[in-house]
C-alpha positions as CSV (number, residue, x, y, z in Angstrom):
1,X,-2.4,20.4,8.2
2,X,-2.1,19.5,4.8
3,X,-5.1,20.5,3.3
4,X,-3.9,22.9,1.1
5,X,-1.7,20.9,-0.8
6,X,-0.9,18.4,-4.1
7,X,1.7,16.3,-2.7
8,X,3.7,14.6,-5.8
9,X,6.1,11.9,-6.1
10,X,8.1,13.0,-9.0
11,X,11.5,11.8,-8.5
12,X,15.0,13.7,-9.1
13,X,18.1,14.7,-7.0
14,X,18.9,17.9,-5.5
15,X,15.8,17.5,-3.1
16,X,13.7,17.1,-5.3
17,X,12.1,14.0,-5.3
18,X,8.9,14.8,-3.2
19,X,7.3,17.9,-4.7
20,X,4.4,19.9,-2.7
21,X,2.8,22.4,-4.7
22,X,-0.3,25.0,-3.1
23,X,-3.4,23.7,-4.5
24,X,-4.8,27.2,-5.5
25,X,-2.1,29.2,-6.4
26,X,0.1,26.1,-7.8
27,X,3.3,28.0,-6.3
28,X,5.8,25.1,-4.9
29,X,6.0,25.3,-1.5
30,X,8.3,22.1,-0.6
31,X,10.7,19.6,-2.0
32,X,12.7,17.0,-0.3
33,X,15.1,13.8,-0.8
34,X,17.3,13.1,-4.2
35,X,16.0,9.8,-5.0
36,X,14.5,8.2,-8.4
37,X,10.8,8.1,-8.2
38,X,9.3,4.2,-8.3
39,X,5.3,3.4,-8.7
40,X,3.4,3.8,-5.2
41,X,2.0,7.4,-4.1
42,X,2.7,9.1,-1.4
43,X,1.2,7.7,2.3
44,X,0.2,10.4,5.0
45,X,0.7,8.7,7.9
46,X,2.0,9.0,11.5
47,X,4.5,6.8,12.9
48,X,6.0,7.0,16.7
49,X,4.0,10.4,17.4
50,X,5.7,12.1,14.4
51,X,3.2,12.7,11.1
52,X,5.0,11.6,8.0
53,X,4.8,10.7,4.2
54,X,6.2,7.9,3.5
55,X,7.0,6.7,-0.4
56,X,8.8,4.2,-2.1
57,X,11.9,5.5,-4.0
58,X,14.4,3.5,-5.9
59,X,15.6,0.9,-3.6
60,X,14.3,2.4,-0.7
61,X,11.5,4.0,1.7
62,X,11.4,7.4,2.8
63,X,9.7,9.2,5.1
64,X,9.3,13.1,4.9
65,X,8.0,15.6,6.9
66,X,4.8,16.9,5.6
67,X,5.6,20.5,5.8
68,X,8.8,21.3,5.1
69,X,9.0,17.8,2.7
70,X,12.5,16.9,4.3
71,X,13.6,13.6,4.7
72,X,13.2,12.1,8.4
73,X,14.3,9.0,7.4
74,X,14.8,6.0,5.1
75,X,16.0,2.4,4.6
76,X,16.9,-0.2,1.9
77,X,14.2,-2.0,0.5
78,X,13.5,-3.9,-2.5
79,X,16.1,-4.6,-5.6
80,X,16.3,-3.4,-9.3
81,X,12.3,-3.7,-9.9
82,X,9.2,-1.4,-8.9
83,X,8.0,-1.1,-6.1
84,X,4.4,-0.5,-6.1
85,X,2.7,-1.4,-3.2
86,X,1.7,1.1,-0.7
87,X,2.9,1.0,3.0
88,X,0.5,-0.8,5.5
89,X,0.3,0.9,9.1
90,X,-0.2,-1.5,11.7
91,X,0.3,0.0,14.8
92,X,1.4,3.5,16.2
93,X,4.7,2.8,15.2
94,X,5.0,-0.1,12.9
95,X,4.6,-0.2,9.4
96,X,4.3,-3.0,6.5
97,X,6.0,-3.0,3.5
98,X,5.6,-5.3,0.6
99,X,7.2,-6.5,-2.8
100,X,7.1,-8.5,-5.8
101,X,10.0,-10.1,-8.0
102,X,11.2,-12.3,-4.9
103,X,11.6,-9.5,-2.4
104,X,8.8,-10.3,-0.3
105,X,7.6,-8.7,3.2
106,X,9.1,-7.0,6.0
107,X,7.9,-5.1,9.3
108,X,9.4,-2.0,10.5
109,X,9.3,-0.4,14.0
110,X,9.7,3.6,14.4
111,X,10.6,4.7,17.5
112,X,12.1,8.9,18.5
113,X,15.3,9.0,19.9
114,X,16.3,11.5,22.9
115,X,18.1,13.5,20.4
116,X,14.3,13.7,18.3
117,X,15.6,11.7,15.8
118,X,13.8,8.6,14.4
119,X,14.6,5.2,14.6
120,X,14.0,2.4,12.3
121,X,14.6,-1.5,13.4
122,X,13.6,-4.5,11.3
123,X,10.8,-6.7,13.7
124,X,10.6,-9.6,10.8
125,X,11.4,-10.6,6.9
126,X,9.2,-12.7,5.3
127,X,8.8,-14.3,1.7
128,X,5.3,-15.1,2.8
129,X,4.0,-12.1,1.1
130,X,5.1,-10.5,-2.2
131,X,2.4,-8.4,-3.7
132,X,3.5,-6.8,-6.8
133,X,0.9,-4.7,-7.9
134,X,-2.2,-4.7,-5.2
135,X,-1.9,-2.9,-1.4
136,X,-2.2,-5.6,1.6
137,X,-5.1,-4.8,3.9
138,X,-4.8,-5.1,7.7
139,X,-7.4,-6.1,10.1
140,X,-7.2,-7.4,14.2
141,X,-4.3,-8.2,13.9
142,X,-3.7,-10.1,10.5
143,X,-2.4,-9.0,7.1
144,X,-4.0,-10.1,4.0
145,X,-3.0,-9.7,0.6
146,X,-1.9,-11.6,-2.9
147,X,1.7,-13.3,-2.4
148,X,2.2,-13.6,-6.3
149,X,-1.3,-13.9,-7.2
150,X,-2.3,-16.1,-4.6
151,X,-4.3,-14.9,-1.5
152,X,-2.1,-15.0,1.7
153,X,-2.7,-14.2,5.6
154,X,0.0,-13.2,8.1
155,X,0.1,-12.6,11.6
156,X,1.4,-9.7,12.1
157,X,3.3,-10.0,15.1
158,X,5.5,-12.7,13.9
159,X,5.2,-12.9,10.3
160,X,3.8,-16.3,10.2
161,X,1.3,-17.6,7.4
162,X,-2.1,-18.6,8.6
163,X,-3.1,-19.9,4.9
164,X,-2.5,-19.6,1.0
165,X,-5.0,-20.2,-1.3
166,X,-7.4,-18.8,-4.3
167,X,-5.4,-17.8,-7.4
168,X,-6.3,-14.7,-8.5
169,X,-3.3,-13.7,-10.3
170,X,-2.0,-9.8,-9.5
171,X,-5.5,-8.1,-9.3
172,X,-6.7,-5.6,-6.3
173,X,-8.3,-5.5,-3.5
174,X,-10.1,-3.2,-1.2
175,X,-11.2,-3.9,3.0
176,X,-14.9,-2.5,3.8
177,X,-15.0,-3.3,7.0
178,X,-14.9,-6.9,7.4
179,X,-15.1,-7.8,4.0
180,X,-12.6,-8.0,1.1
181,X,-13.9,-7.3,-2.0
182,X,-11.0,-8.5,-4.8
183,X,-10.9,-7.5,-8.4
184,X,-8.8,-10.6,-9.5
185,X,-6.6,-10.4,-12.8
186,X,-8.9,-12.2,-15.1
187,X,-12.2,-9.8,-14.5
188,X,-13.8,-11.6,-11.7
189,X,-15.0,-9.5,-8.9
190,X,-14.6,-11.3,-5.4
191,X,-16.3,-10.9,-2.1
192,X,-14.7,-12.0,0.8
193,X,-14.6,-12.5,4.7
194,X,-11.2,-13.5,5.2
195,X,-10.1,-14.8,8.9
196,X,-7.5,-16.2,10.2
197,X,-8.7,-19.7,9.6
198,X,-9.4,-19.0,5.7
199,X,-10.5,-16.7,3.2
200,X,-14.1,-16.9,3.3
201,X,-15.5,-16.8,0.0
202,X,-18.8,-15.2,0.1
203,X,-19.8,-14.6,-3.9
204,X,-18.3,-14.2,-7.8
205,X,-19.6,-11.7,-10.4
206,X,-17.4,-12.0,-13.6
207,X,-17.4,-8.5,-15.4
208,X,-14.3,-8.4,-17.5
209,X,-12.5,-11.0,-19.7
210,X,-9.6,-9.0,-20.3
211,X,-6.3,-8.6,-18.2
212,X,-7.9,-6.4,-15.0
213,X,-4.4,-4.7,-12.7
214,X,-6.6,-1.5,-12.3
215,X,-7.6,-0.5,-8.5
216,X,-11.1,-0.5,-7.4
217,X,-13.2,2.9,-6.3
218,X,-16.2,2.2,-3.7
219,X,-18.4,5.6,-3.1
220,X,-21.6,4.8,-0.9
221,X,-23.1,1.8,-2.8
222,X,-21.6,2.4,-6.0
223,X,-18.5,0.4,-7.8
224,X,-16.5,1.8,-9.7
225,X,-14.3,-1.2,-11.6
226,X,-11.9,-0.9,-15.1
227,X,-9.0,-2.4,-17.1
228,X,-7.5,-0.7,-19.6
229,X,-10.3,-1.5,-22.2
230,X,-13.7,-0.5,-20.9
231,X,-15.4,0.4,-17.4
232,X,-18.2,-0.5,-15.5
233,X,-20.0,0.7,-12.6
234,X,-22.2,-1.4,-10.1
235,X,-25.0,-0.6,-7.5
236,X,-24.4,-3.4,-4.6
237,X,-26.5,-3.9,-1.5
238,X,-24.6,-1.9,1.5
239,X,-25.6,-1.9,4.9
């Protein structure tokens, strides 16, 4: 539906803070919402039925419709800090947000009105979770992600924590499958089976000793890993 398309979040008022530009011809096609622009990318998603994009704005979420880039809806979130987490989709109509600097977790529920319109209600709040730079992972029925640097599990039904532990300071993670493989903040790489009854350390491979906040890139059996000094790439058994 969307094929076509560079979807950017640039920021700026007079609907113009989602941008959607033809990828060919690099004519502008779209703009929506009047907010400031914060540090997470746009998320194609659909919530309640209804595809969206949903991005973080100053203060706030947003969804927009993909094609015409208008806002559907949006709601308070965070305080005068990035937000740079991405959105977490749990359900058909629920969707996880996270934050650092104190702000923490919360769950929200879409739902269409009779009018068309959509919804938003709060499900749960939690301080549980507060990841400041890397993107929770969801899997049957538990979040995982670093609350502060420290590894965390939630239910997501309730937003209880199952366990804390393992500091790996604000580094990033990536789910293949079952398995969480972690790029911790000092330059260790991580492998992981978390559960609900702990994180499952599997093995270590330290590859950097500098500051490491850079996402990982997986393509077939190849690892892409960097910091903002050097690169490295690694060939790891896949099944």
């Amino acid at each position: 539906m969307i094929s076509n398309r560079v979807i950017v979040s640039a920021g700026g008022r007079d609907e113009r803070s989602l941008l959607m530009w033809h990828l060919d011809s690099g004519q502008l096609l779209a703009s929506g919402g009047s907010s400031s622009a914060e540090y997470s990318s746009p998320y194609l998603t659909e919530l309640a039925g209804v595809p969206q994009i949903l991005q973080f704005n100053h203060r706030e979420i947003t969804s927009h419709d993909p094609v015409t880039a208008q806002v559907l809806w949006n709601r308070p979130f965070g305080v005068h800090f990035p937000l740079v987490a991405n959105p977490v989709r749990i359900s058909s109509n629920r969707v996880f947000l996270s934050a650092g600097y104190g702000v923490g977790a919360e769950l929200l529920e879409i739902s269409k009105a009779p009018s068309g319109a959509l919804e938003v209600r709060s499900i749960w709040t939690s301080k549980r979770l507060k990841a400041k730079f890397s993107n929770p992972v969801f899997r049957d029925g538990f979040i995982y992600g670093l609350d502060d640097g420290i590894l965390a599990c939630l239910d997501a039904k309730d937003g209880s924590q199952r366990w804390k532990e393992g500091r790996h300071g604000h580094g990033q993670g990536l789910l293949i499958g079952e398995l969480y493989l972690l790029m911790a903040e000092h330059g260790e790489l991580v492998l992981l089976h978390p559960t609900p009854d702990g994180p499952g350390e599997l093995a270590r491979l330290k590859v950097f000793s500098d500051k490491t906040w850079n996402p990982i890139a997986l393509a077939g059996d190849l690892l892409l890993v960097r910091n903002d000094r050097e690169a490295a790439c690694y060939r790891l058994p896949v099944r």
